[in-house]
C-alpha positions, 0 to 999 in steps of 0.5 A: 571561491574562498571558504568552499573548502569547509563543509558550511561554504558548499552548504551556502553555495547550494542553498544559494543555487536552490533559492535562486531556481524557481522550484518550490521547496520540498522540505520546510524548515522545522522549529528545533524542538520538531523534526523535519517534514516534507512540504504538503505541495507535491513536487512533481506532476500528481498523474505520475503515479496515474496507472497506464490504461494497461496496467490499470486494467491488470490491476482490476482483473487481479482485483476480480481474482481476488473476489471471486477466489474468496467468494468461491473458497479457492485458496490455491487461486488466491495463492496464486495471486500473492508474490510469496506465502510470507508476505506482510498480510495482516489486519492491523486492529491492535497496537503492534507496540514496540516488538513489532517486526515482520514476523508480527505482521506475516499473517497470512496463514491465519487469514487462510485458515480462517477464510479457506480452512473452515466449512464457512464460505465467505464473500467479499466486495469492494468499492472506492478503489484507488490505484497508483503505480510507478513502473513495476510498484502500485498501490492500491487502497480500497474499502471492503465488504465480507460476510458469511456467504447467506448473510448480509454484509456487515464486516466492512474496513479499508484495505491497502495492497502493495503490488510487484509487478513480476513477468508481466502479472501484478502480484500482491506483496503486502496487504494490510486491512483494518475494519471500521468501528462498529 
């Protein structure tokens, strides 16, 4: 075809082959003063990124380990759930500014000195939780409860924990946490 040899002539061939099919769009036109966002209509089935029964159950079972490791201040079962000591772990209630970087969100330490490292016992609870996974990748997004462990909960907040699937057990690669105005 004449003119298929300049970039905007295979530019023109493709869009002419996408606006023929009967796939929707995923990407929308953005006004010249806004950049490009993707469409809000999903462009696959949404049970994709549904767990499997099985690893929905690991998932939970991870989730537990977690609670009842904090609950029972055992830091080295707690350790044993995360992918490295220097995962991004952090809460996020401030603006991380312009010089954010993953040293700024590498927290866990201070999250183990506070939780672990002091004569306080701490208990923690969640609800609403949500799972997604792709193949080795979850994600999982619930809303949390903690305390001291005689008082009742008060500090409550919404979490995310990233997930890696690593030789069969789920380990946690990120976890980001913020709590909820007061």
């Amino acid at each position: 075809m004449p003119g298929l040899n300049k970039p905007w002539g295979a530019l023109c061939l493709i869009a002419a082959c996408l606006a023929s099919t009967s796939l929707p769009a995923a990407v929308h036109a953005a006004p010249a003063d806004r950049t490009a966002v993707g469409s809000t209509q999903p462009f696959k089935d949404a049970t994709v990124n549904a767990p499997s029964p099985e690893d929905q159950t690991l998932i939970h079972q991870l989730l537990a380990q977690y609670t009842s490791s904090v609950n029972e201040g055992d830091a080295k079962r707690f350790e044993s759930l995360l992918l490295d000591l220097n995962i991004p772990f952090s809460g996020v209630s401030k603006d991380f500014g312009a010089s954010a970087g993953l040293a700024s969100v590498q927290n866990y330490q201070g999250f183990r000195q506070a939780l672990f490292g002091s004569a306080n016992r701490y208990k923690q609870r969640h609800s609403n939780i949500k799972i997604e996974q792709v193949g080795l990748l979850a994600q999982v997004s619930l809303d949390y409860e903690t305390a001291l462990q005689q008082e009742p909960y008060s500090g409550k907040g919404w979490k995310v924990l990233h997930l890696l699937k690593v030789g069969g057990q789920w380990k946690i690669a990120s976890e980001f946490y913020v709590g909820y105005p007061k």
